[in-house]
N, C-alpha and C positions, 0 to 999 in steps of 0.2 A: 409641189403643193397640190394637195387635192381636197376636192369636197366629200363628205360620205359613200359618197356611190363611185369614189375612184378616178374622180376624172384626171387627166394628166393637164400640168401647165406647162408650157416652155418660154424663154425667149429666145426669139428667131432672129432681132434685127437691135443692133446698138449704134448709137451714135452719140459725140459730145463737140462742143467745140473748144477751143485751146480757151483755157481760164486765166486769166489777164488782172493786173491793176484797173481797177474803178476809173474810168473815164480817159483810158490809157488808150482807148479805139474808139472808132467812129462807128458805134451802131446803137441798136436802140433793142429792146427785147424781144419785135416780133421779128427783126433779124437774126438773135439769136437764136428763135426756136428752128426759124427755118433753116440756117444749118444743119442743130443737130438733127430737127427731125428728116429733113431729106434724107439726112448721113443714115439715121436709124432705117428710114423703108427702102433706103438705096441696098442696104446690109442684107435683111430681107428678103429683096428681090419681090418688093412689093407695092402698089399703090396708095396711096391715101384710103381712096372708094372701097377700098377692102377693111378699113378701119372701124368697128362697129362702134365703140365708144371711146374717149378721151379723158384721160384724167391730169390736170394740168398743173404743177405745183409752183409754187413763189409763198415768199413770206412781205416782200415789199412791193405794194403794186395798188393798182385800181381794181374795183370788184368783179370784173370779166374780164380780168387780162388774159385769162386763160384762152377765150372764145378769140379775142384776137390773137394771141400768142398761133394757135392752130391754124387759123386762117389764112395762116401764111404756104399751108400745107392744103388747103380747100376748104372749098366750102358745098358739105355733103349733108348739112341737117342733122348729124350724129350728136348725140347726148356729147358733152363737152362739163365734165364736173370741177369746179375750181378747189386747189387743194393748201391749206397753211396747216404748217405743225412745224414750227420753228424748224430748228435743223435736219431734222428729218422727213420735210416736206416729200424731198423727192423720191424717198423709199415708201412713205404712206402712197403716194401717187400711185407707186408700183404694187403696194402690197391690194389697192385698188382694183388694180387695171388687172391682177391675177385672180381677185375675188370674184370677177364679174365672169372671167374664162374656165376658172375651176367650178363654178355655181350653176354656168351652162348658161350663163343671160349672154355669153357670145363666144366667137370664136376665133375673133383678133381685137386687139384692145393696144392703144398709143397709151404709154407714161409717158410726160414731159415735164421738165421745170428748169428752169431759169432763175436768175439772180441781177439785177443792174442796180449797185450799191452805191453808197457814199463812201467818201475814203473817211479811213480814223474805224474806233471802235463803234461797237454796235450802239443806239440809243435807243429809247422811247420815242413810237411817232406821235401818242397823243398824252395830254398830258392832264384831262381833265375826267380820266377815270383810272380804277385800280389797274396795277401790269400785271399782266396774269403769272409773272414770275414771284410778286410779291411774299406769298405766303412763304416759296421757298428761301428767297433773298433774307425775311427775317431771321426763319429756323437759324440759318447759316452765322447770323449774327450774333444771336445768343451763344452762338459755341467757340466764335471768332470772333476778333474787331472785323467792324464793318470798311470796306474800301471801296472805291470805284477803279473800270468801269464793274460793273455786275459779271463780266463771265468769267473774264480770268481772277478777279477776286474768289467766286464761288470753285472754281477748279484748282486754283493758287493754295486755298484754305484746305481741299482733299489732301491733296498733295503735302501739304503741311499735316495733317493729320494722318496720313499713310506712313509718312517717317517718324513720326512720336511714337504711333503704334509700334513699327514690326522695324525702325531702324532705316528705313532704306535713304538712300545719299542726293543730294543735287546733280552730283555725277550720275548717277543712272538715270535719273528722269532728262538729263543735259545728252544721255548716250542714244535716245531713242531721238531726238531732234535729227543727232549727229545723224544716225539710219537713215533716216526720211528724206532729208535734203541728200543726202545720198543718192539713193534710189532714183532721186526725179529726175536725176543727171540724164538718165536713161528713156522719159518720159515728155516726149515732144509738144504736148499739151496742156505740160506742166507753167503753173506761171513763176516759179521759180525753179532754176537748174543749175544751181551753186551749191558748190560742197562745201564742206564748213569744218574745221576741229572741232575737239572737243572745247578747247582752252577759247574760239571764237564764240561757239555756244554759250559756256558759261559767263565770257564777259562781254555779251552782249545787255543792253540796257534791261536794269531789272524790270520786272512788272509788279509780280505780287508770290508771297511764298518761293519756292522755288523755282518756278518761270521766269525765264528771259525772253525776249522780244522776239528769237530765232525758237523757242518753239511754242511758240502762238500761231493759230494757221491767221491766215489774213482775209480782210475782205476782197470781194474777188466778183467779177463781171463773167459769165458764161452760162452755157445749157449745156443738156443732158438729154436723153432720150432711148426710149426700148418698147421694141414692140413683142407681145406676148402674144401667144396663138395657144391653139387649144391640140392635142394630137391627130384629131382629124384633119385640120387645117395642116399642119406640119406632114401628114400624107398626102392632103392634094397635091400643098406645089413642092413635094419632094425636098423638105427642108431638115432631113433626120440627122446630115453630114455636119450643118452647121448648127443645129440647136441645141441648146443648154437647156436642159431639166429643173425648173426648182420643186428638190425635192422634201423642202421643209424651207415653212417663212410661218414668223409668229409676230404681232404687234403688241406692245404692253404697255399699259400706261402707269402712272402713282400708285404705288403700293401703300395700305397701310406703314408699313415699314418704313417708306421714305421720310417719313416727321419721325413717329417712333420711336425707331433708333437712337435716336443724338447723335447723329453722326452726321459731317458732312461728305463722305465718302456713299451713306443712301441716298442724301439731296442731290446730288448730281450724279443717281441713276446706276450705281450698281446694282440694287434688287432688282428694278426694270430690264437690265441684261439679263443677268442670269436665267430669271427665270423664264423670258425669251428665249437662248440659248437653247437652255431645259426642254423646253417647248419643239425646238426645231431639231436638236438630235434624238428627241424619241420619233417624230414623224417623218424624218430623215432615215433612221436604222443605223445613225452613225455616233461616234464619241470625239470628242477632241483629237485623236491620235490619228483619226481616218483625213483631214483635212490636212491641204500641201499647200494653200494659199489662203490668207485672209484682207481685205481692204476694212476698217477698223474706223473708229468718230473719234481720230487723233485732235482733235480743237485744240488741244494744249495735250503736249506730253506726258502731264501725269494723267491725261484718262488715260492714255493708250497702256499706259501700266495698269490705270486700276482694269480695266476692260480686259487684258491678259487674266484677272484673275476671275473676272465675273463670267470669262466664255468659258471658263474650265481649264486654261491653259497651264496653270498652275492652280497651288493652293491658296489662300489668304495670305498675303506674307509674303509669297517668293517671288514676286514678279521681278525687284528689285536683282534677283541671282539668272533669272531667266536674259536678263537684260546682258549683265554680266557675261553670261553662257552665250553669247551670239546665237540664240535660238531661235530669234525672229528675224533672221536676217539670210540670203544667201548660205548653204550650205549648212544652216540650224535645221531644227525639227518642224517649224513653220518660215515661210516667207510673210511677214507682216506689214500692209502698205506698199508693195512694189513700185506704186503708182507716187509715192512720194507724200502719199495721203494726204490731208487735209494741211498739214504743216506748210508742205513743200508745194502741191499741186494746185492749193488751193482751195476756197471753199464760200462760192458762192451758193447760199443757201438751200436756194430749191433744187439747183442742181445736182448737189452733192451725193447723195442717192443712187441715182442714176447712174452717175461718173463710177463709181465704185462698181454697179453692176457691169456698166464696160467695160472696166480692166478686169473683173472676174470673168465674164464670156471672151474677151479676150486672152487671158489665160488658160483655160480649160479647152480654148481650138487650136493654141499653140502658135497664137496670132499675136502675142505680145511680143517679138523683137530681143530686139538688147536688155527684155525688163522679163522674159519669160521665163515663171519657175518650169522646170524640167519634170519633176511630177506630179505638175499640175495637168501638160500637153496626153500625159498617159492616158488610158482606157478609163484607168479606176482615178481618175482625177477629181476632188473636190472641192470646191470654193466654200469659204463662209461670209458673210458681210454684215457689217452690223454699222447702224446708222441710230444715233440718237438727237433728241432736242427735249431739253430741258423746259418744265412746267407741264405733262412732260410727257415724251413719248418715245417709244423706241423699236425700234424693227428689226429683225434678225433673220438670214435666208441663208440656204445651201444650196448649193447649184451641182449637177455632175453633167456631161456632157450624155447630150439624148444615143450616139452612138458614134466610134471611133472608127 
């Protein structure tokens, strides 16, 4: 990621803590940040005091959680920005924290964000003004019946509207569950690590369209964390062996197109990818074929399809044969979710972001373990990530490593 005049961003330092059932641990949030973030400047090999600004994300919380959330890391007087964008809280955090080092207003910068949920599906905290999802919640009803709760309703009804269009099966959106839970077997920070058939996938308790309860990710208690530095900083303290490059990140919000349309497959946010996407392979120099790893805003299984076709990965239509083709999985053309994604790993909100940029820098230093794509660890290794939240916003980044 860079500004007009070239500057380089990297991340130098990651850290997350294991993502958990909702009240299933004894902590509180400004324990979870101190985890991760310790983990992140331990990674590093850096202090707090070197921290010039903070950008701190949650979507549930009090109005400075963030200042306390950090605080648990020092207290050095740095600008501390608090961040909400529904599910993509913790990549705006990031796409933040690299705006302020590619812009030159610094030349190390803390993302963090966290999540300490309730169990059950997501609600409304207040109930005495419009939700900011509303506008999209009705579109989505004129084209569907209405259900509760709102998210898997609204991703249920894509999903139901991807297979009227172009055919595709329960089975294939039940097959990308099957992946993910797979995957997290491998993934020690995962809050679930059970494998599953297909036949448990598909009769597990319906929700809504063709989602079952196994590929809904869950609420989920943890943090995340990344420290981004500028290239000069990354030559002081000799950080080039461990640093990861972002060399294209774009944020996109509601398109004309998402009402538009009449589609509920725009309402929750394929025009927002793509043209993100679009965004991050021209300032990257790369195309879908150049990327050996992606972490993905699997919420429910049929994004993780529609999002296969809004990153380029197929065309409109094939996601459903992609799926089929084991091409997102071990020994396909991409590894998609290694981390077990949002399904399986988890996915408390502000965290979520974040989490995905650690298994990408983790992947590209060749530091992922039992979960590590093989041509991701190369020279020419490149990650993609894509983080979305609904009402709406969505971020999209490419990572290569700063040098092998």
């Amino acid at each position: 990621m860079r500004n007009r005049s070239g500057r380089r961003v990297f991340v130098v330092g990651v850290g997350m803590t294991d993502f958990v059932k909702p009240g299933s641990r004894e902590w509180d949030y400004p324990d979870m940040a101190r985890e991760a973030g310790t983990a992140a400047l331990a990674d590093a090999g850096v202090g707090y005091r070197e921290v010039e600004q903070a950008y701190v994300g949650y979507v549930y919380g009090e109005s400075t959680s963030g200042q306390r959330a950090v605080y648990e890391l020092g207290l050095t007087g740095i600008p501390v920005v608090n961040v909400n964008n529904n599910c993509s809280t913790g990549s705006t955090a990031l796409y933040l924290a690299a705006q302020a080092v590619a812009g030159g207003l610094a030349d190390c910068t803390l993302a963090l964000g966290f999540e300490k949920m309730q169990k059950g599906s997501l609600g409304a905290t207040y109930d005495d003004r419009e939700q900011p999802m509303m506008r999209h919640l009705l579109a989505t009803a004129e084209l569907q019946e209405f259900a509760m709760p709102p998210a898997p309703y609204m991703f249920g009804a894509a999903g139901v509207e991807h297979s009227e269009r172009y055919g595709t099966t329960a089975e294939q959106f039940a097959k990308i569950a099957v992946k993910n839970h797979r995957h997290s077997k491998n993934n020690p920070h995962a809050q679930f690590r059970d494998e599953y058939s297909l036949a448990e996938i598909l009769g597990s308790r319906a929700i809504h369209g063709p989602l079952t309860k196994l590929q809904c990710s869950p609420t989920s208690d943890g943090s995340g964390a990344v420290v981004v530095a500028s290239e000069d900083f990354v030559d002081r303290h000799g950080l080039a062996g461990q640093a990861v490059e972002i060399v294209g990140m774009a944020m996109v919000t509601d398109l004309p197109s998402t009402f538009e349309d009449q589609s509920v497959i725009s309402l929750v946010g394929s025009d927002m990818t793509r043209t993100a996407a679009q965004r991050v392979y021209e300032q990257a120099g790369i195309d879908p074929g150049d990327v050996d790893v992606i972490e993905l805003h699997d919420c429910f299984s049929t994004n993780e399809l529609l999002t296969y076709e809004a990153l380029g990965l197929c065309a409109a239509g094939e996601g459903g044969a992609l799926v089929d083709a084991d091409d997102t999985t071990y020994g396909g053309r991409w590894v998609v979710n290694p981390s077990g994604g949002l399904i399986s790993k988890g996915h408390p909100l502000g965290a979520t972001g974040l989490a995905q940029c650690s298994e990408l820098t983790w992947q590209l230093r060749g530091a992922a373990d039992a979960r590590q794509v093989s041509s991701a660890a190369a020279s020419s290794g490149v990650a993609l990530q894509h983080n979305i939240g609904l009402g709406g916003a969505v971020v999209v980044a490419a990572y290569r490593p700063a040098e092998r």
